[in-house]
C-alpha positions as a Markdown table, in Angstrom:
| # | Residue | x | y | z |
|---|---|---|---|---|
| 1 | Unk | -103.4 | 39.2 | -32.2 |
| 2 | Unk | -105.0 | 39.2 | -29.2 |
| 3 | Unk | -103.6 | 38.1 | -25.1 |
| 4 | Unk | -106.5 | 35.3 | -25.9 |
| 5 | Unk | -104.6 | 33.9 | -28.7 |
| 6 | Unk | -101.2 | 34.7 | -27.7 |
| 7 | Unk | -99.2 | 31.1 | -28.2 |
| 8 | Unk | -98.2 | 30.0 | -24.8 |
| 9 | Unk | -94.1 | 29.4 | -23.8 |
| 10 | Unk | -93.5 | 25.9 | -23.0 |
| 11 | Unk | -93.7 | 24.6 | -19.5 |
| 12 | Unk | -90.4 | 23.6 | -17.8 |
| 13 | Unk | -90.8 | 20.3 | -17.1 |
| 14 | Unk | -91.1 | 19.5 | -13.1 |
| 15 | Unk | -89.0 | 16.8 | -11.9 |
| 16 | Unk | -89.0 | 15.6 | -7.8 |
| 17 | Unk | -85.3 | 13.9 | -7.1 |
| 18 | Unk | -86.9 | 11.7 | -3.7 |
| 19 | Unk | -83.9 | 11.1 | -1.3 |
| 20 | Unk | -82.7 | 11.7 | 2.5 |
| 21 | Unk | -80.0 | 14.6 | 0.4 |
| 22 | Unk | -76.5 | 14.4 | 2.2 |
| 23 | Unk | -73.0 | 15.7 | 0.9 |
| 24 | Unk | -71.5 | 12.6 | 1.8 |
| 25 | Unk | -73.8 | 10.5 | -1.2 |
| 26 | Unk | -71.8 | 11.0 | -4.0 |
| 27 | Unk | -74.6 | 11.0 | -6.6 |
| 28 | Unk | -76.8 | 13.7 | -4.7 |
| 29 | Unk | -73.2 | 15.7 | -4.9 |
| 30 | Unk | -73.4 | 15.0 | -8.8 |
| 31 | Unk | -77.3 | 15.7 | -9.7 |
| 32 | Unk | -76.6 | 19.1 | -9.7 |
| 33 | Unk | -74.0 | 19.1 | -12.1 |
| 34 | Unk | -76.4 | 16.5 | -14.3 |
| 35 | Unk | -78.7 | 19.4 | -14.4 |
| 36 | Unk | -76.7 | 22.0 | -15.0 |
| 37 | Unk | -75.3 | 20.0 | -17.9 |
| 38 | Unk | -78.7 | 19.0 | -19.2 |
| 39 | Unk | -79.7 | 22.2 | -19.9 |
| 40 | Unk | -76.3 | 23.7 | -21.1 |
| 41 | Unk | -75.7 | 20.8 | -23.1 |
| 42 | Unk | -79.0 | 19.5 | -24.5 |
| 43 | Unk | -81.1 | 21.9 | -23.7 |
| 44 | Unk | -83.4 | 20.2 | -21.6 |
| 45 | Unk | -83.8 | 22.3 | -18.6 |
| 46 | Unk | -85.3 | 20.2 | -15.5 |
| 47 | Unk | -87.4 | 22.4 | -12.2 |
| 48 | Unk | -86.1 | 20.2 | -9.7 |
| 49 | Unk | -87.3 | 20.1 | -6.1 |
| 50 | Unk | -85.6 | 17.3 | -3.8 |
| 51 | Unk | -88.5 | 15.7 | -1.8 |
| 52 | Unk | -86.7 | 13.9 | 1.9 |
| 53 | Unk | -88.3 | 10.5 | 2.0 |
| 54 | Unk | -90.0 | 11.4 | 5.1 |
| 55 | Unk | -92.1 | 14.2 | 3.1 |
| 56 | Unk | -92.8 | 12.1 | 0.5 |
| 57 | Unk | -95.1 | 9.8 | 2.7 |
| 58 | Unk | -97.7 | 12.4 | 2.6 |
| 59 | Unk | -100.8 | 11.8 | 0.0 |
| 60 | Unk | -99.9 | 13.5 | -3.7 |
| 61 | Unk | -96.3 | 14.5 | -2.2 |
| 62 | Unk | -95.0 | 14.0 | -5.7 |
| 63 | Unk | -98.4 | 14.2 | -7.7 |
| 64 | Unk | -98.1 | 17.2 | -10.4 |
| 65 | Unk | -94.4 | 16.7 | -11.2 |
| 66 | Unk | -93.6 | 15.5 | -14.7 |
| 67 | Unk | -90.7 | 13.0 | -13.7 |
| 68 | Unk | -89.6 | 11.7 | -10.5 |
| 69 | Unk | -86.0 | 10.2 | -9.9 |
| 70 | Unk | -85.5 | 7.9 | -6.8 |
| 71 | Unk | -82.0 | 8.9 | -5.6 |
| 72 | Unk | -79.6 | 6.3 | -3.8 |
| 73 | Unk | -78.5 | 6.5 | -0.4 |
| 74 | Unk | -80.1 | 3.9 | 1.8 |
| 75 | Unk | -81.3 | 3.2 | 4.2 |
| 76 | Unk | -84.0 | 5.4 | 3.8 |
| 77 | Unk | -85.3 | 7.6 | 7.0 |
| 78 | Unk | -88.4 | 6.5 | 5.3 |
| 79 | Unk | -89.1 | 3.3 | 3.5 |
| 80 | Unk | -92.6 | 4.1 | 3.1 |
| 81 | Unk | -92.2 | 7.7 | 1.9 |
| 82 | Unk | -89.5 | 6.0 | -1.2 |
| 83 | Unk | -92.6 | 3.6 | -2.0 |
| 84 | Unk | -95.5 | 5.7 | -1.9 |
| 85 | Unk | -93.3 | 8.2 | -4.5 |
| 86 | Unk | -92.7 | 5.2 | -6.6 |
| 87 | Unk | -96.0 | 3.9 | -6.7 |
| 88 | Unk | -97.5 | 7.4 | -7.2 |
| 89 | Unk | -95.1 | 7.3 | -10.5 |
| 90 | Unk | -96.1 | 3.8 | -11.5 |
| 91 | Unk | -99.9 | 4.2 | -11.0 |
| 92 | Unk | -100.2 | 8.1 | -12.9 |
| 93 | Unk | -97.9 | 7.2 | -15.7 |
| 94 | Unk | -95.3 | 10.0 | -14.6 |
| 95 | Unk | -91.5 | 9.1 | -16.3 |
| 96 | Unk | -89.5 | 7.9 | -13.2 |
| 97 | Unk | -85.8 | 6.7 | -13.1 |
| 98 | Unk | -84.9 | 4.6 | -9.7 |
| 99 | Unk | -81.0 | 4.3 | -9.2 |
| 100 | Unk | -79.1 | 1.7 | -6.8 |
| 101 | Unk | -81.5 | 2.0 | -3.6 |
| 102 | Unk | -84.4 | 3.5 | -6.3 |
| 103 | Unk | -83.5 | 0.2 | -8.4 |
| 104 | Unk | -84.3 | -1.9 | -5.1 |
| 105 | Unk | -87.4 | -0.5 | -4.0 |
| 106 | Unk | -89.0 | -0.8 | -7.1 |
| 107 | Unk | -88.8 | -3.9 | -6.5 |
| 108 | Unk | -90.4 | -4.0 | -3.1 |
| 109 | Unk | -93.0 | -1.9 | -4.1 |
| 110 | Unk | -93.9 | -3.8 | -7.0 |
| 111 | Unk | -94.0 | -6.7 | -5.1 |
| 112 | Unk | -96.2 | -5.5 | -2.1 |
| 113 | Unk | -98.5 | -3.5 | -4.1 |
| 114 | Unk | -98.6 | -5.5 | -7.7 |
| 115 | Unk | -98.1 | -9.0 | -6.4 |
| 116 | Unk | -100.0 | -9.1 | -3.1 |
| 117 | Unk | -96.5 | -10.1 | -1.6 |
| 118 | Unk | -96.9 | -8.3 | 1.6 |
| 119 | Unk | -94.3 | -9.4 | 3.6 |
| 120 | Unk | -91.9 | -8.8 | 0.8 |
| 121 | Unk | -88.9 | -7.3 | 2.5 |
| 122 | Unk | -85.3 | -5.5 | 2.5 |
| 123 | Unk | -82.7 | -6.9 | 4.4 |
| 124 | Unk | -80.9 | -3.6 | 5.4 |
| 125 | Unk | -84.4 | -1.8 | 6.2 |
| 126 | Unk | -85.7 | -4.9 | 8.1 |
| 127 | Unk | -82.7 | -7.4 | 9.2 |
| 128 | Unk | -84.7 | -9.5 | 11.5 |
| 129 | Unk | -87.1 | -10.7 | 8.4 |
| 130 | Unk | -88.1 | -14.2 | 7.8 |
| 131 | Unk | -85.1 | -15.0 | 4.8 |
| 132 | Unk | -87.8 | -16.4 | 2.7 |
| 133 | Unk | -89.3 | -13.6 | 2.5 |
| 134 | Unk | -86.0 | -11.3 | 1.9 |
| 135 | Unk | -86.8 | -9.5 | -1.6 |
| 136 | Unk | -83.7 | -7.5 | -1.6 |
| 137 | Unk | -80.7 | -9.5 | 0.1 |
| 138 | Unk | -77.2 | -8.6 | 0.7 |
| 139 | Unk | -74.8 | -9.7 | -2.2 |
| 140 | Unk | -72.8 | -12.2 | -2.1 |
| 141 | Unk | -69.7 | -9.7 | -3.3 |
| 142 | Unk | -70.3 | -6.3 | -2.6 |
| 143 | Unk | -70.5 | -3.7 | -5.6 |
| 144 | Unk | -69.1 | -1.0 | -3.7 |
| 145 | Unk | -66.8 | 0.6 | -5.8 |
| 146 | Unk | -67.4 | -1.7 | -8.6 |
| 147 | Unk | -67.8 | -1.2 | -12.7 |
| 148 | Unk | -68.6 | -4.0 | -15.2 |
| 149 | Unk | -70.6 | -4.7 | -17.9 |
| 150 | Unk | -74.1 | -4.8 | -18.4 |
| 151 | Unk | -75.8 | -6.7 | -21.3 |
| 152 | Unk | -79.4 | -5.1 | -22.5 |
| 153 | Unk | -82.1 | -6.8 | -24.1 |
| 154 | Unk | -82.8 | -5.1 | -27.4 |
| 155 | Unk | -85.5 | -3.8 | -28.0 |
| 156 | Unk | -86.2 | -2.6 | -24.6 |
| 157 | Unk | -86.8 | 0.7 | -23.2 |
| 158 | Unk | -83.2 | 0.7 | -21.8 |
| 159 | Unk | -81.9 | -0.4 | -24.8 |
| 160 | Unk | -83.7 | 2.6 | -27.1 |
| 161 | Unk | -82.2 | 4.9 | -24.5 |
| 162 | Unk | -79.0 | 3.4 | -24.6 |
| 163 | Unk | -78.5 | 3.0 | -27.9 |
| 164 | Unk | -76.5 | 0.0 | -27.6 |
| 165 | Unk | -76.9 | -3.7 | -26.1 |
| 166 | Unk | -73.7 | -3.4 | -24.3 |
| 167 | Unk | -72.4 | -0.8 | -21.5 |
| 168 | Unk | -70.1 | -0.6 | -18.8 |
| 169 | Unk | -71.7 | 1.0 | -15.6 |
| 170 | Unk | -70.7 | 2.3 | -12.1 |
| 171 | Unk | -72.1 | 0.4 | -8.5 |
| 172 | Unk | -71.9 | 1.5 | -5.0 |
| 173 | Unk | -74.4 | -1.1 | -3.7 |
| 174 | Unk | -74.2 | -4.4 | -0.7 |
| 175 | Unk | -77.9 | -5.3 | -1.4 |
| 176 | Unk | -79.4 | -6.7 | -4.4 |
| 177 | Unk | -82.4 | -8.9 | -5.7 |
| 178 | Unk | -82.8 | -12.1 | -4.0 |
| 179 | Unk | -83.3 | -14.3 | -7.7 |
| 180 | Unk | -86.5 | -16.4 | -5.7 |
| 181 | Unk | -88.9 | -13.9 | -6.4 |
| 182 | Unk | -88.3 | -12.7 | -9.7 |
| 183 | Unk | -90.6 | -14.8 | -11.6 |
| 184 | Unk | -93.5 | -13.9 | -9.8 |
| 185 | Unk | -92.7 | -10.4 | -10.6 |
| 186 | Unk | -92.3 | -11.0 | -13.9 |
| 187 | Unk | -94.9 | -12.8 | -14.4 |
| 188 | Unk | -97.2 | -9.5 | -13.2 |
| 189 | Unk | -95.7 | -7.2 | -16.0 |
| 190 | Unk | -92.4 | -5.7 | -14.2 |
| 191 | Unk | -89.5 | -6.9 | -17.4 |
| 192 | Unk | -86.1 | -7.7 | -16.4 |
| 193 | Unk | -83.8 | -6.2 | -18.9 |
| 194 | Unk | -80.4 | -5.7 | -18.0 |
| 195 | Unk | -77.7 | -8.1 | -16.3 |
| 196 | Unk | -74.1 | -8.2 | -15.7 |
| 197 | Unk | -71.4 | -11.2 | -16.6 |
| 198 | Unk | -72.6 | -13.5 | -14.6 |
| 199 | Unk | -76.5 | -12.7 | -15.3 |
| 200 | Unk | -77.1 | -10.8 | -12.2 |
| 201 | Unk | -80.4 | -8.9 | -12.8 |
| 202 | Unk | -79.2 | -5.2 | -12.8 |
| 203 | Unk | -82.2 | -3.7 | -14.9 |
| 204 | Unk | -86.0 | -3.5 | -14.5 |
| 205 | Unk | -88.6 | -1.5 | -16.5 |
| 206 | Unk | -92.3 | -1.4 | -17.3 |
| 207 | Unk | -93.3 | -1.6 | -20.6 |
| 208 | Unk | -97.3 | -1.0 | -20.0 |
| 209 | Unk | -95.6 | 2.5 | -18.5 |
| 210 | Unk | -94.8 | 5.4 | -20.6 |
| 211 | Unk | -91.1 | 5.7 | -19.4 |
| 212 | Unk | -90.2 | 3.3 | -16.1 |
| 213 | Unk | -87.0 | 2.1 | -15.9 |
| 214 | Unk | -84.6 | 1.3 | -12.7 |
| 215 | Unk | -81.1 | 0.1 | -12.1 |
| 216 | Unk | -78.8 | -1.4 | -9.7 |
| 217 | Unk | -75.8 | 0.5 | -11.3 |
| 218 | Unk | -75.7 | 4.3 | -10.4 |
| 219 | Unk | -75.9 | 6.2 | -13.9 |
| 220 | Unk | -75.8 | 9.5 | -12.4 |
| 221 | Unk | -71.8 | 9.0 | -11.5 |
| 222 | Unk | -70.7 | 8.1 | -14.9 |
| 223 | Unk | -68.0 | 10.3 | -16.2 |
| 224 | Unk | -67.1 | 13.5 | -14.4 |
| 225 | Unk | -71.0 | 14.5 | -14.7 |
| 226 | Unk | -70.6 | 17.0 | -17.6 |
| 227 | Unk | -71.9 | 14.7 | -20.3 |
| 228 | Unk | -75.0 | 13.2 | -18.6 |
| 229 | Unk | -75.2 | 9.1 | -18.7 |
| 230 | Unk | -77.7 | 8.1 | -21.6 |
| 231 | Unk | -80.3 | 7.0 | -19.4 |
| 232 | Unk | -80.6 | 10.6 | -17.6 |
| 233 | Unk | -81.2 | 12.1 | -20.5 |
| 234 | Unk | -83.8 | 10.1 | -21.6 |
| 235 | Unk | -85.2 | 10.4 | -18.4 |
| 236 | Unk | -85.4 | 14.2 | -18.9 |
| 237 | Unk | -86.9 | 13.6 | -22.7 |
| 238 | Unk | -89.6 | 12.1 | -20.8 |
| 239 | Unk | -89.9 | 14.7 | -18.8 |
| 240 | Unk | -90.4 | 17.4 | -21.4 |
| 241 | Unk | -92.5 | 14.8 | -23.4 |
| 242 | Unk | -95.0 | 14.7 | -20.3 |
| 243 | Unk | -94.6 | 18.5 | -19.3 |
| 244 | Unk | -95.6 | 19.3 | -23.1 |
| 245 | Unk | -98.8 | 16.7 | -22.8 |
């Protein structure tokens, strides 16, 4: 056999975690261990590279990487380096997981640059905004500290990754979706599929997208981080699924 036709090893799969990284956000603390567990555990072994959300305003910042995770811990230094990752995501069909502040900006940037909602806004990044055109509002009870259940819609991509229609998940969030707007993003393709008791949206995803899913609830703290939440995991699939492509 020649070097020409020498089978090649597999690529580990490349995956950019986009967040302002700080010991004092609980989940960046945690991703590490996610990892680590990820590859021990299921062997799915992630190259992670944390991109600040200032860097990731430059062009193709996370072009190339076969999954990118937008990390809570908001407010962002950069709002427009945390959309121009997820749009980059969105647009090349890269697998991409949003969590709590990820989870709201989807939202933004789906609404700015899908719906032609330009003034779109978030009230923490920009608390002098017109209220009708808030996007992302403060909640009416705080889900700092908070767990509850969250009902899926089967059949949906969380769901599949899930494996159930029912789970109980973990907050640390003030600001949520502001329920005006939803239709119109709905009606441009972004599918609502998760929402607590009281049918609080706490889910979005993409089905035209080969893995895009986002959440208000912070998956990453789940447990004590050595069995990695469902949705991680399939997040990492993805990743391997792409990397292999």
């Amino acid at each position: 056999m020649t070097t020409d036709t020498l089978p090649h090893a597999p690529r580990t799969p490349r995956i950019a975690l986009v967040g302002d990284r700080s010991p004092h956000v609980r989940s960046h603390v945690r991703v590490p261990v996610l990892l680590d567990a990820l590859a021990e555990r299921d062997g799915l072994a992630l190259d992670a590279y944390w991109i600040p959300t200032g860097d990731a305003e430059a062009p193709g910042a996370v072009k190339g990487f076969d999954a990118v995770w937008v990390l809570p811990g908001s407010p962002y230094a950069s709002e427009a380096g945390a959309l121009a990752a997820i749009r980059t995501a969105r647009e090349d069909g890269i697998p991409f997981l949003g969590t709590c502040a990820g989870f709201q900006h989807v939202l933004l940037e789906f609404a700015r640059d899908v719906c032609g909602l330009e003034r779109a806004a978030h009230a923490e990044n920009d608390p002098a905004a017109d209220p009708d055109d808030l996007l992302v509002a403060p909640l009416a009870c705080s889900l700092v500290g908070h767990e509850g259940p969250v009902r899926v819609t089967p059949g949906s991509l969380a769901e599949r990754a899930l494996g159930a229609e029912r789970t109980t998940e973990r907050y640390h969030c003030e600001y949520g979706p502001d329920t005006r707007h939803l239709d119109t993003l709905t009606a441009h393709g972004l599918r609502f599929t998760g929402t607590d008791g009281e049918g609080a949206v706490r889910i979005a995803e993409l089905p035209s997208h080969p893995f895009f899913l986002a959440t208000l609830f912070q998956p990453e703290l789940a447990g004590d981080g050595t069995r990695p939440h469902p949705l991680v995991r399939a997040l990492a699939v993805a990743a391997a699924t792409h990397a292999a492509g």
